[in-house]
C-alpha positions, 0 to 999 in steps of 0.5 A: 561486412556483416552490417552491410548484410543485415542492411540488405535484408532489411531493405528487402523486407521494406520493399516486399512489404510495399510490394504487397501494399501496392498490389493490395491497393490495386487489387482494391482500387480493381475492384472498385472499378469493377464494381462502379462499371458492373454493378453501379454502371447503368444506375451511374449513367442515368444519373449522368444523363439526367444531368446533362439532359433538361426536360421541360413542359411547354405551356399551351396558349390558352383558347380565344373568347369572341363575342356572337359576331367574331370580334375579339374579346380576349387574347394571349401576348408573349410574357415570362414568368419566374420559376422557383424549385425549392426541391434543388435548393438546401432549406437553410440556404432558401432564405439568404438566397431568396434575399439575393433574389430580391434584392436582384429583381423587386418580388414578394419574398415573404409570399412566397415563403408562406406559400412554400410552407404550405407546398413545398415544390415549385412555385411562381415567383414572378409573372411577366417579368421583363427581359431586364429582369430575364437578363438579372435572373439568367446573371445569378447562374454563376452563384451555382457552378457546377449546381442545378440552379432552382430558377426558370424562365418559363415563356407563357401566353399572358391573357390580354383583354380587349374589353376587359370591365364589360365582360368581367363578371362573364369572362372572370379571371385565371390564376395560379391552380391550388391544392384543392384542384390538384387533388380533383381528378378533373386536374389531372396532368396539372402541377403547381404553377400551372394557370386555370380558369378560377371564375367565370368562363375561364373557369366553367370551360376550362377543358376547352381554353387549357390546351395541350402541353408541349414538352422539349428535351435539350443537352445542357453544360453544368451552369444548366445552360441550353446548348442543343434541342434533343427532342421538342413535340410542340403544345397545342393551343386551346380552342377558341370560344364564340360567345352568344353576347353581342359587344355593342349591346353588352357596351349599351347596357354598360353605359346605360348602368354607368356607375350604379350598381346593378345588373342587366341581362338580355336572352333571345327567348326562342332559344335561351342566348344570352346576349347581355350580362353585365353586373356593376360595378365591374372589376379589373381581371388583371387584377388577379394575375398578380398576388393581391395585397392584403389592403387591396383585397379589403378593399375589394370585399368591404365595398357596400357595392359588391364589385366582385359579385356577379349579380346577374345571376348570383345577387338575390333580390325581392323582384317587386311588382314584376312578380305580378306576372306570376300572380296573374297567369296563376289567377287566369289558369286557376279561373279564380280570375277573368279578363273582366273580374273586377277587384276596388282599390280604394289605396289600402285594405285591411285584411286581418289585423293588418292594413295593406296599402296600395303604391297609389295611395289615391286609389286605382278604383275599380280595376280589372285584368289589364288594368292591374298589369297596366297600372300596377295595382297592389290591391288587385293582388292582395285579393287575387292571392287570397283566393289562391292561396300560398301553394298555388302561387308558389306552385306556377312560381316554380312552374315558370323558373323560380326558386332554382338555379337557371343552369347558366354555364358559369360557375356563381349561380344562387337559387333564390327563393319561393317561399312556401308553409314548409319552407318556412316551417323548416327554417324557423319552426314557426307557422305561415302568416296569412299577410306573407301571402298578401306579399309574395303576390307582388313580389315582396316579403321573403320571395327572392329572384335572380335577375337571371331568373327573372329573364327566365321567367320572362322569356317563358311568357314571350315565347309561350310556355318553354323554359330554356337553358339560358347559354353564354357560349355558342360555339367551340372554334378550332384555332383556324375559325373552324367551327368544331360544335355548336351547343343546341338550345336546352330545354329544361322545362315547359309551363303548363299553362293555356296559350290564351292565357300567355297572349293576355298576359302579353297584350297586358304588358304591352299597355304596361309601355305603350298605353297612357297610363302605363308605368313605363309609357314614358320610355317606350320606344319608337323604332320596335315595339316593347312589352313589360313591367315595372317593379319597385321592391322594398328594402325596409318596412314602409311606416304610415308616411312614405318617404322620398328615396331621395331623403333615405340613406342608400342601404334603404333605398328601394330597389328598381326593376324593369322587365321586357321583351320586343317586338310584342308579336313576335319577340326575339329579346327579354331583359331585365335590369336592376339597378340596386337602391335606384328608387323607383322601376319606372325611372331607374331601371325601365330607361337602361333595359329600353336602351338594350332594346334599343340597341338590338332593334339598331343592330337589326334593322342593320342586318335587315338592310344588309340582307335587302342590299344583299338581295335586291 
């Protein structure tokens, strides 16, 4: 009996002591649910929310680029590309994952490896996958059940272009942005992965093609698949830009340059358009939508012709005897020349302890005013230039726009040089040679244009004195066609100059083409008349015999330059060509400008006609 007593007892005591264990743990397990919806409950929520709710910027469809008459040059097509957030993925699983990955879809892992150590975040993996691909990508989701999975389809606008080696020097390319932008404040609201303008039109007008970027919220299960939109504000599409260049004359200028290398560039004088610029050869700007192997990239910057080298307006080269220009107006506004003052060119002279050679090594004889520009005599210069001297020369060079940037509306611009005492002293401590001057009067030793430049300083000569700004684009368009602004003609200087002088110089050029006896006689044309020089640039020092271009290797072959404007009274078109290596201006470069000219004169009497018809 007395057993079961203390049985009993001992019973009560286990359950009193459970009793209290249970009411511990529930005051305890109280507790904790006060304190999570209490104190931790807002915070809670929104990390609940956060995961149920996805945002996602949506890309802007990049602006149109038309040429001057609205046909189309580059556009946008539907594409996707492959999105990776290394943040949402543990390092140690990066590699094993990205190797599933590419064994699931054919993309450069070891890329993206070196550029995640550079920038951890977000990349771009792959750009324009396939929907095959969109569907294998989509099927690795299941690896990740319940997880934020670290890749993304992102729909974007893939440039498409129409006339993509005519215009790839002047429209240029776009690619993914680096740090380097992302840290300047004018990229601001960009993140990696986002695509720019990194050369040429897409680049220098960046803040107009870009657009604005959309954003879409939507509720998502925790495979991150989209069941329903909470909220979507549509991106806006960038605005559209009219170029000044015309399409069939850009396509002219191509065809006649066909696979030399070299430039050509056209401007309406009157206000400083561009209506051609083409550098060859020229590139495929697809090429840069993708990651460029290594080989590729060699190959590319290892070609003695320099294909990515915009060089109408970033090549540097002596421009030969179209420099006359510059020595003639300077010796007529100087008055150490007139129309009649007359200069012997027996083929050489010697000036010094040194003998200076004419290009006709017979001799022009007796040459005045337009006869040098007519037959291009270097003795006439030789002995111009000592009567003005390297600073006078120098000085009315920079008068009529050489020697500096242009202000060309794309980003590649070089300054070329007009050399002078100073410069040369500053550059290698040594003092200026009275046969430099000799030199820079037909534009050989170390004076260096542009051909941009050289339009510039031609197009001053046609319209009287006014350097313009020359300008690629003309006007900014809204989506619809509207025009939103038109850019007004800059003027960036005037040469001071007499008028009569620029009307002799002209008259001179006219010969030049027009005349027998003219270097360019043979390609004058027909349909308009045309005004210009020829000009031949060396590359090498000539020894006592000349030798063929021909029988030279093509590194030392000289460069070929041509320089007009039309019609001769009233002219509305300058171009220069250069054609690298090509031998003599005449032959190699005059041809190519002619067929620009050519062209425009075409296009003109076109819209002549239809204005006649228009209005009978």
């Amino acid at each position: 009996m007395a057993q079961d007593t203390n049985g009993q007892k001992n019973s009560q005591r286990a359950f009193g002591r459970f009793t209290v264990a249970v009411t511990v743990a529930f005051v305890v397990l109280l507790g904790r649910l006060w304190y999570l919806q209490a104190i931790q409950g807002p915070q809670l929520m929104q990390k609940s929310e956060a995961n149920r709710i996805g945002t996602y910027r949506l890309p802007a469809l990049r602006g149109m680029i038309l040429d001057r008459g609205g046909q189309l040059l580059v556009d946008n097509r539907p594409s996707f590309n492959l999105m990776f957030n290394s943040a949402l993925l543990p390092e140690k699983d990066r590699a094993p994952f990205l190797l599933t990955l590419s064994q699931t879809i054919q993309c450069d892992i070891e890329l993206a490896e070196s550029r995640l150590k550079k920038r951890p975040g977000t990349i771009t993996l792959k750009e324009d996958i396939t929907r095959d691909e969109v569907a294998r990508v989509e099927a690795l989701r299941m690896l990740f059940e319940g997880k934020e999975f670290p890749l993304r389809i992102e729909q974007v606008g893939k440039r498409t272009f129409k006339h993509a080696r005519l215009f790839s020097h002047v429209i240029g390319y776009t690619g993914e942005i680096d740090q380097e932008r992302l840290d300047l404040p004018e990229y601001a609201g960009y993140r990696p992965g986002d695509r720019v303008g990194r050369s040429g039109i897409e680049m220098a007008y960046e803040q107009y093609l870009r657009g604005e970027f959309g954003m879409r919220k939507v509720e998502e299960n925790a495979r991150g698949m989209q069941i329903q939109t909470l909220d979507n504000i549509p991106a806006v599409p960038g605005r559209n830009l009219a170029l000044n260049i015309d399409l069939e004359m850009q396509a002219a200028a191509a065809n006649a340059m066909g696979d030399q290398a070299g430039s050509v560039v056209a401007l309406d004088p009157r206000n400083g358009r561009v209506l051609v610029l083409y550098s060859s050869p020229p590139f495929d700007p697809d090429f840069f939508t993708r990651p460029v192997p290594t080989e590729e990239w060699e190959r590319l910057t290892n070609d003695p012709r320099h294909p990515l080298q915009n060089k109408a307006i970033g090549g540097v080269y002596p421009p030969g005897s179209t420099f006359k220009v510059v020595s003639a107006l300077a010796g007529l506004q100087e008055k150490e020349i007139t129309l009649q003052t007359p200069f012997e060119c027996r083929g050489k002279w010697k000036y010094g302890e040194r003998e200076f050679r004419c290009f006709n090594e017979r001799g022009h004889g007796s040459v005045t005013f337009y006869d040098s520009i007519m037959r291009s005599c270097d003795i006439y210069y030789y002995k111009l230039s000592v009567q003005l001297g390297i600073e006078r020369l120098a000085k009315y060079a920079r008068m009529l726009g050489g020697g500096r940037k242009t202000g060309i509306d794309i980003p590649g611009e070089s300054d070329g040089l007009i050399p002078d005492p100073d410069w040369k002293m500053r550059t290698s401590g040594k003092a200026w040679m009275p046969g430099e001057t000799l030199n820079t009067s037909i534009g050989q030793g170390s004076v260096m244009l542009t051909p941009v430049q050289l339009a510039v300083i031609y197009a001053t000569i046609a319209n009287g004195g006014v350097l313009y700004k020359p300008q690629l684009v003309g006007k900014v368009l809204a989506p619809d066609g509207k025009v939103i602004s038109e850019f007004a003609p800059v003027v960036v200087g005037k040469a001071a100059i007499d008028a009569k002088n620029f009307e002799y110089l002209r008259h001179a050029l006219s010969l030049v083409v027009n005349s027998p006896g003219g270097t360019a006689f043979a390609h004058r044309l027909r349909s308009i008349l045309v005004a210009g020089k020829t000009g031949t640039a060396q590359v090498r020092k000539i020894g006592k015999q000349r030798q063929h271009y021909t029988t030279l290797p093509y590194d030392q072959r000289d460069h070929a330059w041509f320089a007009c404007f039309a019609p001769v009274d009233d002219p509305e078109i300058v171009v220069t060509a250069v054609v690298e290596h090509g031998g003599f201006g005449g032959s190699a470069a005059a041809p190519i400008a002619m067929a620009v000219v050519a062209k425009y004169a075409a296009l003109r009497k076109d819209i002549n006609s239809a204005a006649t018809t228009a209005n009978p």
